[in-house]
N, C-alpha and C positions, 0 to 999 in steps of 0.2 A: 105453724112452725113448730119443732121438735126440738128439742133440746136432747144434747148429745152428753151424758157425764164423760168428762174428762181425766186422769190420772197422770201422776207424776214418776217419772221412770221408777225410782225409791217406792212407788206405791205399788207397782206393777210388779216388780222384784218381789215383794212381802206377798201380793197376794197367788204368785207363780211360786213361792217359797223357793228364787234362784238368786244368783247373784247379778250385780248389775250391768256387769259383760254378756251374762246371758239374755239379757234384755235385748242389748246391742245384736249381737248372735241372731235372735229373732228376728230384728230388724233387715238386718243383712241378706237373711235364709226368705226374706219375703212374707215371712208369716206375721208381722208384726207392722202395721203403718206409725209415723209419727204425724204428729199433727202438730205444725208451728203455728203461735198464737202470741203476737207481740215480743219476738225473739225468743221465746219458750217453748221449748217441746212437750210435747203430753199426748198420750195416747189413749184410746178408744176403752171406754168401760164393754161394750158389750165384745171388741175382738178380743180382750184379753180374757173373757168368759167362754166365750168360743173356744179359748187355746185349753183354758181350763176342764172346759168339756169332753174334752178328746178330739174338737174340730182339726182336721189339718185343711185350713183354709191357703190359698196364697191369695194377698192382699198387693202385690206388686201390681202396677199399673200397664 
């Protein structure tokens, strides 16, 4: 089993150095999953490294 790091929108904002709309944005635009966990959202360490990389993945389902 694999263990997935997780991040908090606030974390994901600092490390895409945007704002937290622009999170949302991401979300919207597909490039971005969330991940709800006990009423919590949190998203994916290695997609937001992807984004960070230059990926333009779309992660919509």
């Amino acid at each position: 089993m694999t263990t997935e790091n997780l991040l908090r929108k606030k974390e994901v904002a600092k490390m895409l150095a945007c704002s937290l709309r622009t999170v949302d944005r991401l979300v919207n635009a597909g490039r971005l999953t969330r991940v709800k966990i006990l009423g919590g959202i949190r998203f994916r360490l290695s997609q937001v490294q992807m984004l960070m990389n230059g990926g333009n993945h779309d992660f919509q389902s």
